[in-house]
C-alpha beads as a LAMMPS data file, in Angstrom:
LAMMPS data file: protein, C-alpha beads

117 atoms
116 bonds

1 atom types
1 bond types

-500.0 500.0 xlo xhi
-500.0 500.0 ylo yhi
-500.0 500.0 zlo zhi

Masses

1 110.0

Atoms # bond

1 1 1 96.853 -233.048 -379.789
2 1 1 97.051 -234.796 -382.798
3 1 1 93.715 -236.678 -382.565
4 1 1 91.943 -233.470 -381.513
5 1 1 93.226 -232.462 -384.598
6 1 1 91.765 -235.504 -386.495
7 1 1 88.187 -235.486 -384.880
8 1 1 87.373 -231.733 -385.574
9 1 1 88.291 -232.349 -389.592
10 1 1 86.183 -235.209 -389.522
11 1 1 83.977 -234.817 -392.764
12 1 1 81.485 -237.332 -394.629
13 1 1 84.152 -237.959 -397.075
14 1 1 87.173 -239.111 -394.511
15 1 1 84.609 -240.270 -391.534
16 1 1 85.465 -243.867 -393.314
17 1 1 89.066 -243.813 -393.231
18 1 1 89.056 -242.216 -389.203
19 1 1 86.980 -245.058 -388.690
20 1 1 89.142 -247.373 -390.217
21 1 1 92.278 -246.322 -388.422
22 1 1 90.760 -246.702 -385.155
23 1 1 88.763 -249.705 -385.376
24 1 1 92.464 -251.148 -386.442
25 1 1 93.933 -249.552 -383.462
26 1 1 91.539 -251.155 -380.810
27 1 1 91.598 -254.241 -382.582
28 1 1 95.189 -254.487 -382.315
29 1 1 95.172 -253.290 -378.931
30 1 1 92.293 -255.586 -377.604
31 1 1 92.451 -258.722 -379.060
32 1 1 96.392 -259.150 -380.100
33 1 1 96.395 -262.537 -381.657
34 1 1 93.421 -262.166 -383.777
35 1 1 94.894 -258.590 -385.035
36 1 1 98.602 -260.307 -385.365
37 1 1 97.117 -263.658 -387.267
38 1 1 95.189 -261.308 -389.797
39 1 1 97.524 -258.385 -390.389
40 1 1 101.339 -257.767 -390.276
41 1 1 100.783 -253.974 -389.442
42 1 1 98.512 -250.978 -388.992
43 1 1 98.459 -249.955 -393.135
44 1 1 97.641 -253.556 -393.866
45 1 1 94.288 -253.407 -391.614
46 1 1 93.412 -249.959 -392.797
47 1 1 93.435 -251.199 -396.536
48 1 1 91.456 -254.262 -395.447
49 1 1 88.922 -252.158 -393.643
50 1 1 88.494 -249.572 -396.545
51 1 1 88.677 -252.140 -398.966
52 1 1 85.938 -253.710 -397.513
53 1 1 83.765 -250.921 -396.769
54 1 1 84.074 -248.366 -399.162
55 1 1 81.366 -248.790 -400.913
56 1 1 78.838 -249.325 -397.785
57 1 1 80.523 -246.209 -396.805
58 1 1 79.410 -244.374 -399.940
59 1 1 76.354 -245.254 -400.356
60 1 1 75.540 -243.706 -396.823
61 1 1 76.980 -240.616 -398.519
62 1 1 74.513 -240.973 -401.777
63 1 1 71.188 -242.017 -399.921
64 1 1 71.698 -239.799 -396.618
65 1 1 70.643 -235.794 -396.755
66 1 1 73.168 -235.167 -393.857
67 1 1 76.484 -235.342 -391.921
68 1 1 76.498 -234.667 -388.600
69 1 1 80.139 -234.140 -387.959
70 1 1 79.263 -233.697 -384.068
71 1 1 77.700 -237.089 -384.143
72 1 1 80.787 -238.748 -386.159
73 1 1 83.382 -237.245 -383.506
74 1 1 81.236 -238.650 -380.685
75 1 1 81.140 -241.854 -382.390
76 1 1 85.329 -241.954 -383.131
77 1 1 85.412 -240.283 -379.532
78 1 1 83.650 -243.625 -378.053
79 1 1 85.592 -246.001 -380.549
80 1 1 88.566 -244.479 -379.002
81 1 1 88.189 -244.526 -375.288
82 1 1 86.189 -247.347 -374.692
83 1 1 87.135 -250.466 -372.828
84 1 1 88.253 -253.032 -374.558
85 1 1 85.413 -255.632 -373.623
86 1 1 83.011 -252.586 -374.646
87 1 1 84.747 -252.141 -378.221
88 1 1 84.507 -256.377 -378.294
89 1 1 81.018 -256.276 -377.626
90 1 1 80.393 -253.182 -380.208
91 1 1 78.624 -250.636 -377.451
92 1 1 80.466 -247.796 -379.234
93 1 1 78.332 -248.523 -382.578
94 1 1 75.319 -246.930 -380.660
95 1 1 77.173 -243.707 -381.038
96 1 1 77.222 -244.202 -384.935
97 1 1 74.383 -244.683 -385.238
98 1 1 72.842 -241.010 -386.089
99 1 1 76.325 -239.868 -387.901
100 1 1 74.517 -240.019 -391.193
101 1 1 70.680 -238.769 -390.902
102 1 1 67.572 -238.051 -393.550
103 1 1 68.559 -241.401 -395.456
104 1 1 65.811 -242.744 -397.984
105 1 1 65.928 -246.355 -396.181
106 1 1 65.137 -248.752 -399.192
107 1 1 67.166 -246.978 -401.623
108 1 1 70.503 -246.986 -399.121
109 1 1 69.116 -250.905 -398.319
110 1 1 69.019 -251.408 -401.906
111 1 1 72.842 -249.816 -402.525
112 1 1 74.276 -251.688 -399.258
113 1 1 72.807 -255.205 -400.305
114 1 1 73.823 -253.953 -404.149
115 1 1 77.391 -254.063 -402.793
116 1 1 77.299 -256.783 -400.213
117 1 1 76.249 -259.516 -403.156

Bonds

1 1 1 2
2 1 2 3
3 1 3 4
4 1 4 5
5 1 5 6
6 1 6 7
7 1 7 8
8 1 8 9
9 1 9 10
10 1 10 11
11 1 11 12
12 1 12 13
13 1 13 14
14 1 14 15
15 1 15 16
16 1 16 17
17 1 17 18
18 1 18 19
19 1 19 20
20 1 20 21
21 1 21 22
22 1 22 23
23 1 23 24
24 1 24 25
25 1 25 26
26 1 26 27
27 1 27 28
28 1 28 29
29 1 29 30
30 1 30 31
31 1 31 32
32 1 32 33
33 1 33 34
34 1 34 35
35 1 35 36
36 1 36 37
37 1 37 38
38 1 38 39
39 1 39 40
40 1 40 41
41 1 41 42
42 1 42 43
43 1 43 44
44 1 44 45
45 1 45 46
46 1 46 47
47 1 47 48
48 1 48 49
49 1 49 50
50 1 50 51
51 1 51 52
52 1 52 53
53 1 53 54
54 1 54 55
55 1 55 56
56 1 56 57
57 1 57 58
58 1 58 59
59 1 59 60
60 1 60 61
61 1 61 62
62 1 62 63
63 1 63 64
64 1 64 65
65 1 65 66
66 1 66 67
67 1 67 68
68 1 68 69
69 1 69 70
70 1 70 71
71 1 71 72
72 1 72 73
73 1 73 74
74 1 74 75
75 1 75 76
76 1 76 77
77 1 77 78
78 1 78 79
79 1 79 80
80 1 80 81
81 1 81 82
82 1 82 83
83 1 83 84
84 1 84 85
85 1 85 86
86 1 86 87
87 1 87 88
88 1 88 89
89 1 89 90
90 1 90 91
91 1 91 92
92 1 92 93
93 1 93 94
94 1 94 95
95 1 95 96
96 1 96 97
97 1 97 98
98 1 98 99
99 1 99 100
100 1 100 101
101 1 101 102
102 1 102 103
103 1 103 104
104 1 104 105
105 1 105 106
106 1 106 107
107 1 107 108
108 1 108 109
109 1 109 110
110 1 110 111
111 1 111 112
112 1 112 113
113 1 113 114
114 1 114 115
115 1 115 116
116 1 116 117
């Protein structure tokens, strides 16, 4: 009940951090000793993962025109419940891929590189 819960509040501003906490989960849960050799818990992956993308995450935010929240639930939704050598191999990204739409390409481009440097 509780992830129900979680997917249908899922907004632009917290689609990040419900990514985060998944992506941790499944990467704990798939691949152990990689998850175990970078991170001594949960909270320690989750602040990794939104220290590292926070700022990709907001430019999306700045340079897109819209959320689709349907979209982001069907993305967490296939994060969640795929197989583990699907979430290795990244087929649930497909379903992220139209969570954030009307985005002015070279200006988001611009922000994401503006942040990777």
């Amino acid at each position: 009940m509780f992830i129900l819960t979680l997917l249908a509040c899922v907004t632009s501003e917290n689609f990040n951090a419900h990514l985060g906490t998944l992506e941790c989960q499944r990467a704990e849960e798939c691949d152990k000793g990689a998850f175990e050799s970078s991170y001594s818990d949960q909270a320690e992956c989750q602040d990794d993962y939104l220290n590292n993308t926070e700022n990709i995450a907001t430019c999306y935010i700045d340079h897109c025109d819209d959320f689709d929240a349907q979209q982001a639930n069907q993305c967490l939704k296939a994060l969640r419940t795929d197989t583990c050598e699907s979430y290795k191999q990244g087929d649930w990204f497909s379903d992220c891929d139209s969570v954030y739409t009307g985005c002015d390409s070279v200006d988001l481009a611009l922000c994401i590189a503006g942040v990777a440097d």
